[in-house]
C-alpha positions in Angstrom: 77.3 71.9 84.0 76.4 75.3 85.7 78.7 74.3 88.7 81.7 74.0 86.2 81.0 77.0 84.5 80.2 78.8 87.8 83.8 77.2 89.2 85.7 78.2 86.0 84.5 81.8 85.9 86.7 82.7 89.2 89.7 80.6 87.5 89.8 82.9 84.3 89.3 86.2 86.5 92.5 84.7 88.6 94.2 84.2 85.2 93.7 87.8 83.4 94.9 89.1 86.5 97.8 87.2 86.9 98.3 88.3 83.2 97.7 92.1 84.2 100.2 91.7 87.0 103.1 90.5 84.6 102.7 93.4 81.9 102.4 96.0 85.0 105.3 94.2 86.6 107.3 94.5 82.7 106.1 98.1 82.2 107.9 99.0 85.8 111.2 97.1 84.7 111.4 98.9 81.6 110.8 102.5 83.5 113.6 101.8 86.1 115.5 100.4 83.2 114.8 103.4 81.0 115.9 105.8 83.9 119.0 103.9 84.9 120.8 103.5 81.8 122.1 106.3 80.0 125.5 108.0 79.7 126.3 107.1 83.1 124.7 103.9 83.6 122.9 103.4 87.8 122.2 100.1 89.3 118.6 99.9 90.1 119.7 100.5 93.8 120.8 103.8 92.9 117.6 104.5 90.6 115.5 103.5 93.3 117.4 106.3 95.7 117.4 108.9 93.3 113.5 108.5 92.7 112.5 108.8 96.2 114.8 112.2 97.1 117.5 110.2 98.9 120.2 109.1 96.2 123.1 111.3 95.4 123.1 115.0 94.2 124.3 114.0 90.8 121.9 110.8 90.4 118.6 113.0 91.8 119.4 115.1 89.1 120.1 113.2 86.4 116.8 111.2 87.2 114.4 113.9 87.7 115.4 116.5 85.2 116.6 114.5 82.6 115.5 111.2 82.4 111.9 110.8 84.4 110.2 113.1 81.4 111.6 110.9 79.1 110.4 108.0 80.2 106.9 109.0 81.4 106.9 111.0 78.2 107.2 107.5 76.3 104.9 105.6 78.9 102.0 108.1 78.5 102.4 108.7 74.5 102.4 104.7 74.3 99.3 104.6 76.2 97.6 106.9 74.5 97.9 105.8 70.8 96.8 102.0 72.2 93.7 103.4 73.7 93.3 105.4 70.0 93.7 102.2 68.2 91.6 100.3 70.7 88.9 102.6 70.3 88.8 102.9 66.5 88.9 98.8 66.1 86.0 98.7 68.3 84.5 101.6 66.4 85.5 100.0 63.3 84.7 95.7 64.6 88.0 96.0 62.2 91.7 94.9 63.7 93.5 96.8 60.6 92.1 100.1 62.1 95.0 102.6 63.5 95.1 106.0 64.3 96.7 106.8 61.3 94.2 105.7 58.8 92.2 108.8 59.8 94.8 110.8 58.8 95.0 111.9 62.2 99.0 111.3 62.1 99.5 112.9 59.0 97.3 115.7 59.7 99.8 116.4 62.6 102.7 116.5 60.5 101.5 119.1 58.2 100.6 121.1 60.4 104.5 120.6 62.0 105.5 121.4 58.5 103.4 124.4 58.2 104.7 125.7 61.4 108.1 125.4 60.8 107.6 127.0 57.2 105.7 130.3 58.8 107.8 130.7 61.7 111.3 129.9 60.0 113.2 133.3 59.4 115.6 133.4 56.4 118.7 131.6 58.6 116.3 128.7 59.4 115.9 129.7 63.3 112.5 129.9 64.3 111.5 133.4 65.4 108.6 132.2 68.1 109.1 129.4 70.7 109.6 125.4 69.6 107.1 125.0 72.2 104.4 126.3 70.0 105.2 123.4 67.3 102.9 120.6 69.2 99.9 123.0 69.3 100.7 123.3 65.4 100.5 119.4 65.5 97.1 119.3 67.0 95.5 121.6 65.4 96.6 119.4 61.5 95.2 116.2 63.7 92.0 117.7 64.7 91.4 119.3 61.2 91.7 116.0 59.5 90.2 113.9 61.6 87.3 116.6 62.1 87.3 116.6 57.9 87.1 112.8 58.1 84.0 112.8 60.4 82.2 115.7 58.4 82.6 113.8 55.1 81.1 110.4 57.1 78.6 112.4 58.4 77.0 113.9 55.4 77.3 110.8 53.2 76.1 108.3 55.8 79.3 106.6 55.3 79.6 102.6 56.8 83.1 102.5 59.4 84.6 101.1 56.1 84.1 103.7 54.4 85.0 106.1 56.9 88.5 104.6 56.8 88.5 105.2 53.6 88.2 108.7 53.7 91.0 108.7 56.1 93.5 107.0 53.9 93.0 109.4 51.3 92.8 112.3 53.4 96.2 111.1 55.2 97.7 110.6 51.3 97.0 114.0 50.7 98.7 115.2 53.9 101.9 113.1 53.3 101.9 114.8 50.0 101.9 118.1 51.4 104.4 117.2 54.2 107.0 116.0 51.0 106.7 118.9 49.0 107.5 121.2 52.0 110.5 119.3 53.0 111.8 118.9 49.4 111.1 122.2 48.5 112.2 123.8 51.8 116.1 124.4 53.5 117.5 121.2 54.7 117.6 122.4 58.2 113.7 122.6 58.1 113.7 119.0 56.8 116.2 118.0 59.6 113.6 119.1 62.1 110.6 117.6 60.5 112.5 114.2 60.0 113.3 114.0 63.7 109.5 114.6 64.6 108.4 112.8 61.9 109.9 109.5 62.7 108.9 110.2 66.6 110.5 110.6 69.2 110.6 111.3 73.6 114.4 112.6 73.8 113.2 116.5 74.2 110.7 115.6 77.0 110.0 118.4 79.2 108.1 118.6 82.6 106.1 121.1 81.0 104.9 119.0 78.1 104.1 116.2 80.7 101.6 118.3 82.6 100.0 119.1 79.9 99.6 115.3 78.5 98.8 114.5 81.8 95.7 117.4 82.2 95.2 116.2 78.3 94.8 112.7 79.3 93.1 113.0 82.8 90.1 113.5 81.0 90.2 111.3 78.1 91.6 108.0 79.8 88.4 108.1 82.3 86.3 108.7 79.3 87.9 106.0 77.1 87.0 103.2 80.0 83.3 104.4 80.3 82.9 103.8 77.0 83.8 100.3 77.0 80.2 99.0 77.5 79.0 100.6 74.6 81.8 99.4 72.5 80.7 95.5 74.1 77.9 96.1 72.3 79.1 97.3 69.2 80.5 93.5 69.1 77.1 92.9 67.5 76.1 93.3 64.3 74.4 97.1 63.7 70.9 95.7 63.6 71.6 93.4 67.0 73.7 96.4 68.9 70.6 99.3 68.4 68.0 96.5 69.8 70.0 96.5 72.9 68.8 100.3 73.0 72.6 100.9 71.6 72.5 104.6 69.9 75.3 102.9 67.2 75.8 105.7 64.6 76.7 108.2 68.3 78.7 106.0 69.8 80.9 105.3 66.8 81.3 109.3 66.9 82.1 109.7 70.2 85.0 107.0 69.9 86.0 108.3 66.5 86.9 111.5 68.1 88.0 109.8 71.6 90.6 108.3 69.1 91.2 111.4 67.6 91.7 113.6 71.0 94.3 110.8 72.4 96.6 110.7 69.3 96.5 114.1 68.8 97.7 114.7 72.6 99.9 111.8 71.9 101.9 113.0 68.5 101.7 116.6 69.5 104.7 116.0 72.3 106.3 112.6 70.6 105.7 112.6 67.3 104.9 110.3 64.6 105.2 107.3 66.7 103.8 104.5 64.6 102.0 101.4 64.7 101.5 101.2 68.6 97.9 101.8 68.0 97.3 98.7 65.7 100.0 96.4 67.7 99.1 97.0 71.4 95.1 96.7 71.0 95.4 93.1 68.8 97.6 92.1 70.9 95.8 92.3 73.8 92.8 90.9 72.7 94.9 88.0 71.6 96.2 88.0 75.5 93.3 89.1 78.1 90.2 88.7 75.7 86.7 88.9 77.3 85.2 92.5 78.0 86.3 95.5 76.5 87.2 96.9 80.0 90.0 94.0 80.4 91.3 94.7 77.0 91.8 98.3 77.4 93.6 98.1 80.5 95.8 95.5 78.6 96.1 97.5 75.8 97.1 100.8 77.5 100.0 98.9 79.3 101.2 97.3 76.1 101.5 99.9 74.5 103.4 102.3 77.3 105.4 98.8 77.2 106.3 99.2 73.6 107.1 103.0 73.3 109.0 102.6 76.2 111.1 99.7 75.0 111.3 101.0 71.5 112.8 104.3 73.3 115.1 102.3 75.5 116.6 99.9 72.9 116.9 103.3 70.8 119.4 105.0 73.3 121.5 101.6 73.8 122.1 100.6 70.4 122.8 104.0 69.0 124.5 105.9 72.0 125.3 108.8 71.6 122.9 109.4 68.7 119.5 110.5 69.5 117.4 107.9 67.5 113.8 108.5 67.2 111.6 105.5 69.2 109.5 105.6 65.9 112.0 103.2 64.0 111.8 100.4 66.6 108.1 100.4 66.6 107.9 100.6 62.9 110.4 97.6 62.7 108.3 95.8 65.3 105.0 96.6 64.1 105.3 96.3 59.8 106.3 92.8 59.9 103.2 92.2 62.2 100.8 94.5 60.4 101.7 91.9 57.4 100.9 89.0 59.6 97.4 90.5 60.4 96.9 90.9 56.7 97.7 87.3 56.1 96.0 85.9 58.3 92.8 87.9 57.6 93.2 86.7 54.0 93.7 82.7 55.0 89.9 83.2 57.5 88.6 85.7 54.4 89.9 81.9 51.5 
């Protein structure tokens, strides 16, 4: 018996990574097919050229100043709000978790729409630099979520309960975010729509060096927590006898989460729904540790923002769709089919 076990142990290692190669290998197809179609459409020949300094002029600059941010933008957003939503489900041992039900998304928006309300002179032109607004977004994330844990703190609240707080809080933010734009000039509600709905088409280099800083610090943090959340696979009682600090370490993920979708929606928006797709689905995929099923989840998700932001620009050219409406399309239906599903084990 142990020399099937102990042969069958080295076949499943051979098979998640065989499954690890084909979502890397799919991730790099969608970024060379994300850079070489646009308004003047390269063969992957000519991407590949462009990307190393040796295509032509043109090409070189199309790739690097145009459509490299946009793509790494939608790559590192997508990875960012799986690793959120990993972290909260594991927080949570709940699969419906997502960024947003901290009100960490909404949060954001506010404080977009409060921006753009403060800094909007009477002809609707902002009268300090758009590349204030995501610091405006961050700060309405971390307030909410930083509410959220405050309220959990001082009642003692289950993760249940918790989630809770943040669908109420994020109600409460969505209400704010409709009065402003009913109540404010169109133009204003033009602006918030477009960030609202998410979206990579203004990537800059600038706002991809600081994601990348941003995220330099919490990916690495996000992986060395995946022991603890192994153990938080256990029931409360079982998880602290395994010297498991349980209360702490749902903390620490709760604002892990909140850190990586801030960063996240602060350069791309309201991007929904990647953080509860990309983290189910790769349990569903990879399984076993928590290490495994981040890595999975991080590519999935750069996968799916990616996709979302490709199919966006070939379906609607020369509109500038936001990505958010492909995800939300792709991830309702299956947020439905979670819900059923967890009602036919829950019968």
């Amino acid at each position: 018996m142990s020399l099937v076990a102990g042969a069958s142990r080295p076949a499943a290692i051979l098979e998640r990574g065989g499954k690890f190669a084909i979502l890397a290998l799919v991730l790099a197809a969608l970024a060379i097919a994300s850079i070489g179609f646009g308004s003047s459409a390269m063969s992957v020949g000519r991407v590949l050229l462009a990307v190393v300094g040796e295509g032509q002029r043109t090409d070189t600059v199309i790739v690097w100043s145009l459509r490299m941010p946009r793509m790494l933008m939608a790559a590192l957003c997508g990875a960012a709000l799986a690793l959120a939503g990993f972290a909260l489900q594991r927080a949570t041992r709940n699969a419906l978790a997502a960024p947003s039900v901290l009100g960490i998304v909404d949060g954001a928006a506010l404080g977009v729409m409060v921006f753009l309300l403060l800094f909007s002179n009477e002809s609707n032109a902002l009268i300090v630099s758009i590349l204030w607004q995501p610091l405006a977004a961050a700060s309405g994330a971390l307030l909410f979520a930083l509410t959220v844990v405050l309220l959990a703190v001082r009642t003692g609240a289950p993760p249940l309960r918790v989630i809770l707080y943040g669908v109420a809080l994020g109600a409460l933010a969505k209400a704010g975010v409709t009065l402003f734009m009913i109540d404010g000039p169109v133009h204003r509600a033009s602006q918030a729509a477009v960030w609202l709905a998410g979206s990579v088409h203004q990537a800059r280099w600038s706002d991809l060096s600081t994601l990348a800083g941003a995220l330099a610090l919490l990916v690495p943090l996000a992986f060395l927590l995946t022991r603890r959340m192994d153990q938080l696979e256990l029931d409360e009682q079982s998880a602290a006898a395994t010297g498991l600090p349980v209360r702490a370490t749902q903390l620490m993920l709760f604002a892990l989460a909140t850190c990586l979708t801030a960063a996240a929606v602060s350069f791309a928006g309201a991007i929904g729904f990647v953080g509860l797709v990309a983290p189910h689905a790769a349990r569903l995929l990879v399984g076993g540790r928590a290490f495994g099923q981040a890595v999975a989840a991080a590519l999935l998700g750069a996968a799916m923002v990616t996709a979302a932001d490709l199919v966006v620009r070939l379906a609607f050219a020369p509109l500038e769709v936001p990505a958010g409406a492909v995800t939300a399309v792709i991830g309702a239906p299956y947020f439905l089919f979670i819900l059923l599903r967890a009602g036919r084990v829950h019968a």
